[in-house]
N, C-alpha and C positions, 0 to 999 in steps of 0.2 A: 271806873272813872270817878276821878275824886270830883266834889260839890263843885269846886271853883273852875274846873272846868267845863262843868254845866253851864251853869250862871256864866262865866264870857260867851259861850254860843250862845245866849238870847239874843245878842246885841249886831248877831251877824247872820240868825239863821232865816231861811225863807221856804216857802213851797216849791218843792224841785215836779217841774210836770215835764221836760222831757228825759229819756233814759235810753242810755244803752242797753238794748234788749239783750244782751250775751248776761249769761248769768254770773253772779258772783262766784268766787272761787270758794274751794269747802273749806275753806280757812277762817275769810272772811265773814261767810256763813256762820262758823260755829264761834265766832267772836259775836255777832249779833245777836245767836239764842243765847249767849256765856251770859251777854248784858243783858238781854232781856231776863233772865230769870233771877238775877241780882237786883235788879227794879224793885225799890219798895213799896209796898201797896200804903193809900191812903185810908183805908179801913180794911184792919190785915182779917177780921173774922170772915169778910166776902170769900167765897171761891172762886178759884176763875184760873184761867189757863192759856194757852198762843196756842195757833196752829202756823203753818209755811204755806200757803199755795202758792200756784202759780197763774201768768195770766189767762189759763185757758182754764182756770177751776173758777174764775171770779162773772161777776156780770156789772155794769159800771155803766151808768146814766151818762158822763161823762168823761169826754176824751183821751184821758188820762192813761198808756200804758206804762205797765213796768214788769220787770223781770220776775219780782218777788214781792210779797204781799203779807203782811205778816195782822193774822186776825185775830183780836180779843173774844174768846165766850165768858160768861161770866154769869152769875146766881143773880136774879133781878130782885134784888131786897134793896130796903134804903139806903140811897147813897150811893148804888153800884155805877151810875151813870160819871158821876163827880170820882170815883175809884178809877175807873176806866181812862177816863181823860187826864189823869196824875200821873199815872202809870205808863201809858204808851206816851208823853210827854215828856218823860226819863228818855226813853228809847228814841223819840224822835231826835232831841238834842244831843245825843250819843252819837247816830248815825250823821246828822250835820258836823260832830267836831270832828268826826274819823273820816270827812271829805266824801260822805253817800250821801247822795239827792232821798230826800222823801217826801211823803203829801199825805196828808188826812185825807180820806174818802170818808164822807157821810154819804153817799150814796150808790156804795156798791156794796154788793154783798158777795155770800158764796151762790156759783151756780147749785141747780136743786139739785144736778150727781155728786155734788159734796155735802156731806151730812152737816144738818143744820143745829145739831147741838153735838157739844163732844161731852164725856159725861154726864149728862143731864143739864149742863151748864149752855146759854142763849150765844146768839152770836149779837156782837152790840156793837164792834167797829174794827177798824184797819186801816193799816198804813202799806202805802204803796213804799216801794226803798229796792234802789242798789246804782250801779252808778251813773252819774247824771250825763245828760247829755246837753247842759247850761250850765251857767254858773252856778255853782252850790252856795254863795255867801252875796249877803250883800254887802258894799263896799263903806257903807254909814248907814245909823242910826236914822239918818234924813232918806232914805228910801223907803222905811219903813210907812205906811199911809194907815195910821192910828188919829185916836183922838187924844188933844194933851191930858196930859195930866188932870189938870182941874175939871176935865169935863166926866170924870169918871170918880171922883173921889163928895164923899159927903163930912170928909172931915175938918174940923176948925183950926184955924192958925196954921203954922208951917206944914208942909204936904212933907212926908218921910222921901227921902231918897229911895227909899224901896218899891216905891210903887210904877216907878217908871220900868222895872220887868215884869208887874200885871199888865200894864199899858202894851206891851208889846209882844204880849201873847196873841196865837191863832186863835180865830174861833171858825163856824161854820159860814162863809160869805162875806166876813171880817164884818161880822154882825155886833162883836165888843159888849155883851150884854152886860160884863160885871160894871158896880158900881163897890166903893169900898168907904166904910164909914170907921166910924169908933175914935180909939186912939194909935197912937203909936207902938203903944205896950197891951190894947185889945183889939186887934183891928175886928171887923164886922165885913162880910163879902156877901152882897144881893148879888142879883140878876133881874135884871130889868124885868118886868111884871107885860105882858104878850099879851094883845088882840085875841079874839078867835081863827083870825083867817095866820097871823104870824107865829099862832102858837100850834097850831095843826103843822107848820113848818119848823119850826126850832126849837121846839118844847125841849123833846130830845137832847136837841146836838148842842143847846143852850146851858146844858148842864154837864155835858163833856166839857163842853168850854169853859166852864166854872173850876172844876179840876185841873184843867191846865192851865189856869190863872195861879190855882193855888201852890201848884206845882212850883211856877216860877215868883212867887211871893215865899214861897219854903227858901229856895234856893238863894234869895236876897237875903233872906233874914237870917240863914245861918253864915251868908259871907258876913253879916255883920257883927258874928260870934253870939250870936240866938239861936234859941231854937223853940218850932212851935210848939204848941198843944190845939190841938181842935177840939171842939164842940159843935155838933151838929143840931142843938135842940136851946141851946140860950135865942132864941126867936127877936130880932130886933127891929123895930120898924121904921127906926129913926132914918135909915136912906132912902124910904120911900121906895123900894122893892123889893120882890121876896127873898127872906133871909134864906141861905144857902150854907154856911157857916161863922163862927166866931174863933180865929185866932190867937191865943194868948203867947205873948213873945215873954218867955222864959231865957236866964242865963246859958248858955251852953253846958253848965257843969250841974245842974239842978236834978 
């Protein structure tokens, strides 16, 4: 699935929580491992890899069934949290344009009769997916219950048009931790700086969600005929939380 077809599903997709419990056909199935394993990693040195369960292999704090489950393990070295949420953020917007319900689970994992690491690699997260049994799309932009623009950005003078697909990225509780500083042509991506008692809760899932901010800031910025470069260590403090990475918007053909 080409980039521009990513990028218009920001602007329509949502959390699908009911499903038809019948399972996807082995078609459809081996279209969604084809894409998953086509998904580019955000720091391609990580390892990491999918599994398929199903809902009797999972355990899930909440309500939430689905037919098919598709779980991230991965190598816990720096970065793999913001890897993870880049990556199963490809595949979430994949599965919404091809008309499948899906949902982020932060809080379920695999049951203990399914092995907790596959190659030596963690289990770090999953998405429920297959087909919905609600709407799969929202029908505007205005049903989306985000914060504007200006309440998320620290940068000066005109706001970029791009940042209105950070603004409407998921996160865990539509918690919205990112805040985006710099320029146009540097941007700078924090995550709001956590309490003790809110950061024992979204430490974690707060930096999934930073991945799948930058996911859909990628996918803006190469509709605009750019393309990024990341830096995870230019440290910036000027937005007033902690830096998470620095974007340089390069020409397309560079």
């Amino acid at each position: 699935m080409i980039n521009q077809q990513l990028y218009d599903t920001i602007f329509k997709r949502k959390s699908v929580r009911k499903y038809d419990m019948n399972p996807l056909s082995e078609t459809i199935l081996n279209e969604v491992k084809a894409f998953a394993n086509s998904a580019l990693p955000l720091v391609p040195e990580l390892k990491y890899t999918y599994t398929y369960l199903s809902a009797g292999d999972i355990k899930n704090l909440l309500p939430i069934k689905a037919p098919h489950y598709l779980c991230l393990y991965s190598e816990t070295k720096d970065h793999y949290l913001m890897n993870a949420g880049y990556l199963l953020q490809q595949i979430d917007l994949f599965l919404s344009e091809r008309g499948l319900g899906s949902c982020w689970l932060g809080m379920a994992k695999p049951n203990k009769q399914v092995v907790a690491q596959q190659d030596g690699l963690e289990f770090v997260i999953m998405l429920a997916f297959g087909m919905p049994a609600e709407p799969v799309h929202r029908t505007s932009v205005g049903e989306f219950k985000r914060k504007p623009v200006e309440a998320i950005t620290r940068m000066g003078g005109e706001v970029p048009e791009l940042l209105e697909a950070v603004r409407l990225a998921p996160s865990a509780s539509n918690s919205q931790p990112w805040i985006v500083g710099g320029t146009p042509s540097a941007i700078t991506v924090s995550r709001e700086k956590l309490n003790l008692i809110r950061g024992a809760l979204y430490n974690k899932m707060n930096q999934i969600d930073i991945g799948i901010a930058l996911l859909h800031l990628e996918l803006a910025i190469r509709r605009q005929g750019g393309q990024p470069v990341y830096d995870f260590a230019a440290a910036d403090g000027t937005t007033g939380g902690e830096f998470m990475a620095k974007v340089e918007v390069k020409p397309i053909d560079e």
